[in-house]
Structure formats: structure tokens, C-alpha cells
C-alpha positions as a Markdown table, in Angstrom:
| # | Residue | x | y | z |
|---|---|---|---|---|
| 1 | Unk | -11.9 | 9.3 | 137.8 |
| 2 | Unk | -13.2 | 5.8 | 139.2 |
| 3 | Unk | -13.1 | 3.4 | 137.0 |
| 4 | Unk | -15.6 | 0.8 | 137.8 |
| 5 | Unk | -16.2 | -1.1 | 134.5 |
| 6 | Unk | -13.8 | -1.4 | 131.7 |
| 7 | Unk | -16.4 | 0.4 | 129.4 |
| 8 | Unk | -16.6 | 3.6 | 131.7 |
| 9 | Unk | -13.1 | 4.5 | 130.2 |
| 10 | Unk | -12.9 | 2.0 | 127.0 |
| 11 | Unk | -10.1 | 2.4 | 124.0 |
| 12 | Unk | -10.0 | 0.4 | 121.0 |
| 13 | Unk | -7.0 | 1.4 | 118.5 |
| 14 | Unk | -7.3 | 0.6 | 114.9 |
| 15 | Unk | -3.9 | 0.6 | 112.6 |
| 16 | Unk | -4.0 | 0.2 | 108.7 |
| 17 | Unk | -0.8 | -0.2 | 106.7 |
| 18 | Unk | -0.2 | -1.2 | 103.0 |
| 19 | Unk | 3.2 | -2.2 | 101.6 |
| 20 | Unk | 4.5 | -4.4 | 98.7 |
| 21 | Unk | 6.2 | -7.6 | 98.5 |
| 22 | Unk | 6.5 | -10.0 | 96.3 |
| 23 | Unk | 4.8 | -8.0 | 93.7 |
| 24 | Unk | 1.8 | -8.0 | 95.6 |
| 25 | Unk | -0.2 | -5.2 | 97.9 |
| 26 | Unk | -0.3 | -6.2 | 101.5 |
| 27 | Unk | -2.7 | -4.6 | 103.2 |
| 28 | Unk | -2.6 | -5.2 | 107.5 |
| 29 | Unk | -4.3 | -4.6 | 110.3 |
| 30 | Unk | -4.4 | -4.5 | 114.2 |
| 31 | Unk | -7.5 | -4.4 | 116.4 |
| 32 | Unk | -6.1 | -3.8 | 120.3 |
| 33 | Unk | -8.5 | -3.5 | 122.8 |
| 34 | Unk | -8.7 | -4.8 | 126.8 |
| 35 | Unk | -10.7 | -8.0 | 125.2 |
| 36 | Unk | -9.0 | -7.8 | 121.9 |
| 37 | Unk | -5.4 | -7.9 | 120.0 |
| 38 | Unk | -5.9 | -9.1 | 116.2 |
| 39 | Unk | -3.5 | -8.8 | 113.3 |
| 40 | Unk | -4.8 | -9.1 | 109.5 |
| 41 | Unk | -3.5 | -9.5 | 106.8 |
| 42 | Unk | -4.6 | -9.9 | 103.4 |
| 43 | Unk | -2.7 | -9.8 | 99.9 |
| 44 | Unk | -3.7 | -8.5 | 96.9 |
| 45 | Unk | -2.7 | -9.1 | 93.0 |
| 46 | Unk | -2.5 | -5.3 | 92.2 |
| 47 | Unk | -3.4 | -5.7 | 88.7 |
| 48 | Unk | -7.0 | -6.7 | 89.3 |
| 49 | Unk | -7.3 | -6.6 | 93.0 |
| 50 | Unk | -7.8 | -9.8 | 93.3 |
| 51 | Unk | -7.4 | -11.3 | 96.9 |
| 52 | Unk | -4.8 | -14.2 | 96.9 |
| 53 | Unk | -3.9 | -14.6 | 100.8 |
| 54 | Unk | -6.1 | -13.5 | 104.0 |
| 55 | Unk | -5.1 | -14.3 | 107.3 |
| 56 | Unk | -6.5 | -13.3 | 111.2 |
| 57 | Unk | -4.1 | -13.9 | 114.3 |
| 58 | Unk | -5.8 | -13.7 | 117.5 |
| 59 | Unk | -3.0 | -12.4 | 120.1 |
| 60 | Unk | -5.5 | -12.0 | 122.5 |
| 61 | Unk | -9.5 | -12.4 | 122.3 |
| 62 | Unk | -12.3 | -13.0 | 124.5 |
| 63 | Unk | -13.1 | -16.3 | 124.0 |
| 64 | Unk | -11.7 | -19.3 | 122.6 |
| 65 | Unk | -13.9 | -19.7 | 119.4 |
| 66 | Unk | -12.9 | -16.7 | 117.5 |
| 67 | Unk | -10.4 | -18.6 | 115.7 |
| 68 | Unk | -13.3 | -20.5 | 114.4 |
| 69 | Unk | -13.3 | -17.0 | 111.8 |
| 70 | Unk | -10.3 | -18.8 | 110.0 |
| 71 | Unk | -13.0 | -20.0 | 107.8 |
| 72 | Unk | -14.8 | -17.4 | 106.5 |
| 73 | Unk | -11.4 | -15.5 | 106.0 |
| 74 | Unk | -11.0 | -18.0 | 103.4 |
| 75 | Unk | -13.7 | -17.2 | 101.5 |
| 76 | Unk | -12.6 | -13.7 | 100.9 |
| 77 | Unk | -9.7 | -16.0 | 98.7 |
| 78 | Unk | -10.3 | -15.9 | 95.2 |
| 79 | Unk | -12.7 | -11.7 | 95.7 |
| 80 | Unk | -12.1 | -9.1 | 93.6 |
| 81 | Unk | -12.1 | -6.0 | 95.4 |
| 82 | Unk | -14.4 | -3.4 | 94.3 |
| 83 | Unk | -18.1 | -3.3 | 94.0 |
| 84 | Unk | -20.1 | -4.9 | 96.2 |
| 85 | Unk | -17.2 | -5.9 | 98.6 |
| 86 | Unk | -19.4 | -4.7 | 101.3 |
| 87 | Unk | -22.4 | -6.4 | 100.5 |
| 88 | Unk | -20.0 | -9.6 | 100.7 |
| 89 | Unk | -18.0 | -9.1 | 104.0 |
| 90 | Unk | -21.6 | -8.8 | 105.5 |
| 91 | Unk | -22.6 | -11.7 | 103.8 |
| 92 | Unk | -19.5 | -13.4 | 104.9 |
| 93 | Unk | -18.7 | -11.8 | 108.2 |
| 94 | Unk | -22.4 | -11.2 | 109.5 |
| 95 | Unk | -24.6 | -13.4 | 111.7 |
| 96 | Unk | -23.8 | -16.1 | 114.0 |
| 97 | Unk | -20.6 | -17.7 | 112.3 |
| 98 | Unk | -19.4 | -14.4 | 111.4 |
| 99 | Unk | -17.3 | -12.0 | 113.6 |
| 100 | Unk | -18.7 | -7.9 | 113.4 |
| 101 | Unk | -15.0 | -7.0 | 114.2 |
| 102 | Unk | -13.7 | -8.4 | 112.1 |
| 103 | Unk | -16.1 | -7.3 | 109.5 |
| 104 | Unk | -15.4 | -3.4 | 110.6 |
| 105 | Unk | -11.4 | -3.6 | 110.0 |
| 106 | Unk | -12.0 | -5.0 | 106.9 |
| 107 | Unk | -14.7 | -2.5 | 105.5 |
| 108 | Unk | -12.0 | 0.0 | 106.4 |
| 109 | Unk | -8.5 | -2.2 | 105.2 |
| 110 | Unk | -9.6 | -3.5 | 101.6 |
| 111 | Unk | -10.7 | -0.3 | 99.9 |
| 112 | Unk | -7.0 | 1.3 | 100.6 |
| 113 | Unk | -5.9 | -1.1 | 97.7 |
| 114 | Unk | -8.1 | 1.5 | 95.3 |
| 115 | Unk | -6.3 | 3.7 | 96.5 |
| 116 | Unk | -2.9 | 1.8 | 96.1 |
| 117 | Unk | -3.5 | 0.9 | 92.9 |
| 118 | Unk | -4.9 | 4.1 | 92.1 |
| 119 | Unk | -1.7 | 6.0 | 92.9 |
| 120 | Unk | 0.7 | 3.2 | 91.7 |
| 121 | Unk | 3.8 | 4.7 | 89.8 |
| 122 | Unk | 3.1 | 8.4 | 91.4 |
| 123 | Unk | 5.4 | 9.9 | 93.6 |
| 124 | Unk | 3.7 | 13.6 | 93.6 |
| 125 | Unk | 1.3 | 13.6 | 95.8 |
| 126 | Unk | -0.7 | 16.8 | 94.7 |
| 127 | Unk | -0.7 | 14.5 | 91.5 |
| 128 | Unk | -1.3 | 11.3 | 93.2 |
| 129 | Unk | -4.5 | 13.1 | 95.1 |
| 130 | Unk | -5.7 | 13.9 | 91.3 |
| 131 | Unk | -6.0 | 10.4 | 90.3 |
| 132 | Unk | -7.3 | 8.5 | 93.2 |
| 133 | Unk | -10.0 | 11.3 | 92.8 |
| 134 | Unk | -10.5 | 10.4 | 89.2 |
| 135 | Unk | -10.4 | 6.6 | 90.0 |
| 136 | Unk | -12.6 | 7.1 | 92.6 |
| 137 | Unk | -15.5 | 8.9 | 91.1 |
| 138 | Unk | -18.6 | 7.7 | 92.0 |
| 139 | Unk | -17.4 | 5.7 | 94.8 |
| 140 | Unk | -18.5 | 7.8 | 97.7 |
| 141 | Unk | -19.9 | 11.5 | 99.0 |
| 142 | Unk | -16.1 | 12.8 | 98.7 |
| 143 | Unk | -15.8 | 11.7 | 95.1 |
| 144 | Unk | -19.5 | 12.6 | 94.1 |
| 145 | Unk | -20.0 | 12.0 | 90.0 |
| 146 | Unk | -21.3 | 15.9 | 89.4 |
| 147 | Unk | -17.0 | 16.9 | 90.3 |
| 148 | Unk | -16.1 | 15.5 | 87.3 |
């Protein structure tokens, strides 16, 4: 096949991964495209999910304003993570000072802390499975309230 434009054949790869340290949830990311290589990373108090540290690295991006984002990743400092997170990373991340891919990685990243939290202290996973389902009631169409 001919390529003649990068988005005839285009591949963006998107990697999530959540550890501990320091008695905190770290939650990362990495957005790699031909335009693209970001690295996230955002830590979490995992007693009430509230976001303590949020960082973006721009490896590689397509211009040179994107690190101009550094700003609004700060205001995600100091957010609970829960309800209405969405609502606030469009808020945040949306229009003209905002960055949509930026946005999109973290729509995806900061709901695994539910889940981390969720699971914290299980190492079953048929059990583990059982209560993120029970934590996440109500959340979503996989968890609908009527499974109870």
C-alpha cells in the first residue's frame, strides 16, 4: 500500500498504568503518535481521591505551544475524583486554551483510581471483580443500578 499522507495509514497508541508510591495511587499515561509522544502523570491520595500532583511531558508534539497546557494541569490540583470529573476536564481541557488530547487520556486515566481504590486490599480477583462492581453501581451501562 502507498502511503501518501500520514493519515491514510495513522496509529495512535494509548498506555494506562497505576502503581503506588509513597502511599499514593499514581496513575500514568502515554499518548504516541507521528505528531505526538506525551507522558502523564497524576497522583492521587487514595483515601478520598483527591488529586495532589498532575504533570504532562511533551516528548514530542506538533507545535511549540502545547506546553502552554502546564496550566490547566494545575487546576486539576486540589479535584476530587468522582462525580462530575468529566464535566470538569471539559471545562478545564475544552476550548481554545485547552488541549482535546489531553482531555481524552485523562477521561480514560482518572476513573481507574475507582477502580484502585475499589479493589484496595484484595488479591482475588473473582473477589476484586465483586466489589468494583458494587462500588461502581450506578456509574455506567456495565454497572446499571437494576443489578444490584
Amino acid at each position: 500500500m502507498t502511503v501518501n499522507n500520514v493519515f491514510d495509514d495513522f496509529r495512535r497508541d494509548l498506555a494506562y498504568r497505576i502503581f503506588k508510591d509513597d502511599g499514593l495511587i499514581v496513575l500514568t499515561a502515554t499518548l504516541k503518535d507521528v505528531f505526538h509522544d506525551i507522558f502523564i502523570e497524576i497522583r492521587v491520595a487514595p483515601d478520598d481521591l483527591l488529586i495532589v500532583g498532575a504533570i504532562v511531558n511533551f516528548i514530542k508534539q506538533p507545535t511549540d505551544y502545547c506546553h502552554h497546557i502546564d496550566k490547566a494541569m494545575s487546576e486539576l490540583v486540589g479535584t476530587h475524583i468522582g462525580r462530575g470529573m468529566n464535566k470538569r476536564l471539559i471545562r478545564i481541557f475544552g476550548g481554545s486554551a485547552g488541549c482535546g488530547n489531553i482531555r481524552t487520556v485523562l477521561m480514560g486515566l482518572l476513573p481507574l483510581a475507582l477502580n484502585a481504590k475499589a479493589a484496595t486490599g484484595i488479591t482475588d480477583q473473582d473477589e476484586m471483580l465483586e466489589k468494583i462492581s458494587k462500588e461502581l453501581t450506578g456509574t455506567c451501562v456495565g454497572y446499571p443500578e437494576e443489578a444490584k
